[in-house]
N, C-alpha and C positions, 0 to 999 in steps of 0.2 A: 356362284362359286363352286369348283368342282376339286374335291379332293382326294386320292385313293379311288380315283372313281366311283367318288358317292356326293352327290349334288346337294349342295345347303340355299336356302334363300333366305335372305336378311329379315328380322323383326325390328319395327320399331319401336314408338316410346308408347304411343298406345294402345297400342295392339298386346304390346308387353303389359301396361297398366290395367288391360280388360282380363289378365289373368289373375286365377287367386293367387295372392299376395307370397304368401309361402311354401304350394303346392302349383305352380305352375301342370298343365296339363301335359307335358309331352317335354323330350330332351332339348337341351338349351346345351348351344356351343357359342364359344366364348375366340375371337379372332385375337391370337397377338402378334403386332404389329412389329415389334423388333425382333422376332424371329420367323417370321412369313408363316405360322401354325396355328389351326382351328386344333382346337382343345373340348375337349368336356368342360361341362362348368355345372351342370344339373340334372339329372336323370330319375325321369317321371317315376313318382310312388313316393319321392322323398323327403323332404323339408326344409328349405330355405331360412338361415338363421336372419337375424335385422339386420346383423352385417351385411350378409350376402346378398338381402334385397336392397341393401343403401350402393353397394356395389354394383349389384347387375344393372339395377338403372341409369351410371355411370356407363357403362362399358355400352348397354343401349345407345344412351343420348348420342355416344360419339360412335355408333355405327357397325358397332363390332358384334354384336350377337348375333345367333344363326341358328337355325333347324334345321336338319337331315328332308333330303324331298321321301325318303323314307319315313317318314312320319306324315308327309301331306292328308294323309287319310285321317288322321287324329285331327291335324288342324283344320280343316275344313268341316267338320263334323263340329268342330269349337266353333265356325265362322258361323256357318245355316242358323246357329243358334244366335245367333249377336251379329245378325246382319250388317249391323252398320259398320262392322268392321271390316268389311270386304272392300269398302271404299277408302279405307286407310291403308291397303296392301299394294304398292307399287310394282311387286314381283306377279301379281294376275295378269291373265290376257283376259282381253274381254269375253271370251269364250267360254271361260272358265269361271269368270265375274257372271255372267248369261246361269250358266249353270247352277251355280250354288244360291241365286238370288230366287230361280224359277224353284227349285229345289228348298230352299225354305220358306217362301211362299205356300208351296205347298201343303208341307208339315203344318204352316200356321193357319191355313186354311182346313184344314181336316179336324183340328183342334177346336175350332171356334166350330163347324160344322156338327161335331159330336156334342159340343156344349156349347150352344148359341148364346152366351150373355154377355153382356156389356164389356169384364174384364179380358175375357177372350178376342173381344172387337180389337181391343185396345193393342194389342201385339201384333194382329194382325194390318192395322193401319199403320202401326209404327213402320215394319216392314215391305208394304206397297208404298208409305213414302219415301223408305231408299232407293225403293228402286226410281222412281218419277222422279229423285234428287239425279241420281246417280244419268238418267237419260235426259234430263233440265242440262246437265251440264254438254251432251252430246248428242243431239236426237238421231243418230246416224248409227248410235250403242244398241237402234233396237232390232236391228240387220242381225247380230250373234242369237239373240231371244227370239227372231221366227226361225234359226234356221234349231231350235230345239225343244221342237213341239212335242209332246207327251203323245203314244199311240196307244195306249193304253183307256178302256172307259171307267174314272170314278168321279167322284164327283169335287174333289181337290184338282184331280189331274184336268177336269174341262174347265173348271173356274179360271185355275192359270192360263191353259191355251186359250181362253175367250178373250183375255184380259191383256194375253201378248198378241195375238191378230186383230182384236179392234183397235189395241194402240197405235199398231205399226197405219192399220187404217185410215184412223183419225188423223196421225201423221202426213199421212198421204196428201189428203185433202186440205191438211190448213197447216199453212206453212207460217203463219205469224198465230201464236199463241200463248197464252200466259202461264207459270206453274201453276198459280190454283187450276185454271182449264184442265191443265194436264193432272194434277191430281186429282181431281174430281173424277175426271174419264175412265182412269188407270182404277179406283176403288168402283166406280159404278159398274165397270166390267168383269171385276174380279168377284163381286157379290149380286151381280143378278142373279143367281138361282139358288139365293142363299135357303129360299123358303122350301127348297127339294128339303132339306131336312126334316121338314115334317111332314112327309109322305111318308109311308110302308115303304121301307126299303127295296124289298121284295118286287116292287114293281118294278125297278130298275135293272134286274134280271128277270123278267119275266120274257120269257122266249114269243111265245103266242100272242094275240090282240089283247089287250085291257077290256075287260067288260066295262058297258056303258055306268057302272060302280064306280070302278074303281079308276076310268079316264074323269067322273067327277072331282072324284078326289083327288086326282093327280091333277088337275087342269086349275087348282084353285093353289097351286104354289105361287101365281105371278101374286097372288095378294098376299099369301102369307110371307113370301119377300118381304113386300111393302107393312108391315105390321111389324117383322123381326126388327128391319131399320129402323125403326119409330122408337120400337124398345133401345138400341142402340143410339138412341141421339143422333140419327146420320139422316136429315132429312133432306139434303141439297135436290134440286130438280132432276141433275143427271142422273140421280141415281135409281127415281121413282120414276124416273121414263125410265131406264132401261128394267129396273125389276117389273113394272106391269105391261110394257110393250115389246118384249124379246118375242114373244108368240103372236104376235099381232102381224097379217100379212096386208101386201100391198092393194092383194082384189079384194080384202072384208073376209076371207076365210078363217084366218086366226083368231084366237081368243085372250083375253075374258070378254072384249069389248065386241070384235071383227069391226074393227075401224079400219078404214080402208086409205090408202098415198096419202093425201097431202095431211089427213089427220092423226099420223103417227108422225114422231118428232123423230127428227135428226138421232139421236139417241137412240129412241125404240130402235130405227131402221141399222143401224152402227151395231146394235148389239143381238140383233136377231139374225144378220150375215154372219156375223163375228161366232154364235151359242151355233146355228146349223153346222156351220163350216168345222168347227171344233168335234162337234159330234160327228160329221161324216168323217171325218180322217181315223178315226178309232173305232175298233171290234165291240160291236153291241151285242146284247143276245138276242138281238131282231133283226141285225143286219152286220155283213160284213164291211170292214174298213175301207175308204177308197185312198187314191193316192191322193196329194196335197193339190196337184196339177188338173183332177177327174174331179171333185169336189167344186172346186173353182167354178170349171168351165161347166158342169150344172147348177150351179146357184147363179150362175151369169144367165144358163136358156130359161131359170126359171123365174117367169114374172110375176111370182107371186114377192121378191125381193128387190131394194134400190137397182135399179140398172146400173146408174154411176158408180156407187158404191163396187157390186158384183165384178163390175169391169175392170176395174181397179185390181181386185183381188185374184181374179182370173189371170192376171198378168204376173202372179209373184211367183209360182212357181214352176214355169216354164221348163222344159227337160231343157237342160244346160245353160240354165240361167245362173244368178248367184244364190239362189233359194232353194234352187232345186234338190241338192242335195241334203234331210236330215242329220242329227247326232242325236242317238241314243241317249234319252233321262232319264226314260223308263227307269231302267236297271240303274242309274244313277240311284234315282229318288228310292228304289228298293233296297239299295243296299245302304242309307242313311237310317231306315225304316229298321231294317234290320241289325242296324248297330245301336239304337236305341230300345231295342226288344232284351 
């Protein structure tokens, strides 16, 4: 609805019931119907009497409330936070649903990352299963989530890009599958390198080689994955292949095992295309970024990864395909970041 030349999109009943009770977050316009005029009815800071809440949700139920898209920026900042709410909003494009989903995955992934315990798990799987709800119901939803890959290197921002390119992957390849499969897949790619957490930071800017030190100590996250999960109650099989075989290569070079083809599983191989791929498209302090299309087509010549797999992915971002072209989250996710600072 466009008024005065300032565009409103409808709320409905719970989306409005996910607000506090009395202090709704952001301005509330109220549509009346026998005189064709959006009105004020609430203006953020202020206090909603019982009347007024037994009222608004009246005027909800049947259709009539509305927010300013001048305020989008408030309410989607309210969405990142109560994910599950972005699948109750009929006015998103999937673009936008892609965005804010990757984007508070993120946030809850950095959280759990700074404080690895149980209840932090717990938010964060609540929100990978909207999202695997949300592409259960369309698995063609995850076309908008690779075209908004993070170019940025942390370690929130590669857990989501691993966990949107192995899905679209996984996708790929098996065309009849289950939600739990797909749940499963969508968390074990999201937390493969959950155990980076307990490395020195510091390595992960380290511009220069890693002494033979401190590559021990870095080399021994695929287990400490596998130990955080354990603490986590999350022991399913996908998730213990992909957090100890994401570094395991095809010829026996990789580690902790160097198990070599047919003795990595399906999984390991999904999720150590899926962790390279993610890292070569972003600016390391060891190496510069490649395009999505020059990543591909070297993880494809190189036989140290799935062939099949490689190929597959080699194919998705073709210069003027439908993949080809990025959207910026980067500055997305920074500017959430910074509205919580």
């Amino acid at each position: 609805m466009s008024i005065n030349n300032e565009d409103y999109f409808q709320i409905n009943t719970e989306i409005l019931e996910s607000f506090h009770k009395h202090r709704p977050p952001l301005d509330l316009y109220v549509f009346r119907e026998n005189i064709g005029v959006l009105e004020p009815f609430y203006r953020k800071g202020g206090r909603l009497t019982d009347a007024q809440v037994s009222e608004l949700a009246e005027i909800c139920a049947n259709g009539n409330l509305f927010v300013a898209h001048s305020d989008k920026k408030i309410y989607e900042a309210y969405m990142v936070r109560q994910l599950d709410l972005v699948l109750l909003d009929p006015n998103m494009t999937e673009g936008e649903i892609a965005e804010l989903c990757i984007v508070g995955i993120a946030l809850r992934f950095s959280s759990f990352y700074e404080q690895p315990v149980p209840d932090m798990m717990q938010f964060l799987y609540h929100d990978v299963m909207v999202v695997t709800e949300y592409l259960w119901q369309d698995k063609h939803r995850i076309a908008p989530f690779m075209r908004r890959l993070f170019r940025k290197a942390e370690p929130a921002r590669h857990a989501v890009n691993t966990m949107i390119v192995g899905t679209w992957l996984w996708m790929q390849m098996n065309q009849d599958y289950s939600r739990k499969e797909l749940d499963r897949v969508m968390l074990a790619l999201v937390l493969h390198d959950a155990g980076m957490c307990k490395v020195p930071q510091f390595y992960l800017s380290k511009k220069g080689r890693l002494t033979q030190d401190e590559w021990d100590k870095m080399s021994k996250h695929t287990v400490a994955s596998v130990k955080l999960m354990q603490k986590c109650d999350l022991k399913f099989d996908e998730l213990i292949r992909a957090c100890f075989e994401h570094h395991e290569r095809m010829d026996g070079s990789g580690y902790p095992q160097r198990t070599r083809a047919g003795q990595i599983s399906v999984m390991g191989r999904l999720t150590a295309l899926a962790d390279s791929f993610s890292a070569m498209i972003c600016d390391r302090a060891y190496a510069k970024a490649k395009s999505p299309e020059q990543a591909g087509n070297e993880l494809f010549a190189d036989s140290r990864y799935d062939r099949t797999m490689a190929s597959i992915l080699s194919t998705a971002f073709v210069s003027g395909g439908p993949l080809s072209s990025l959207t910026d989250v980067d500055s997305k996710l920074e500017a959430f970041k910074n509205s919580q600072a």
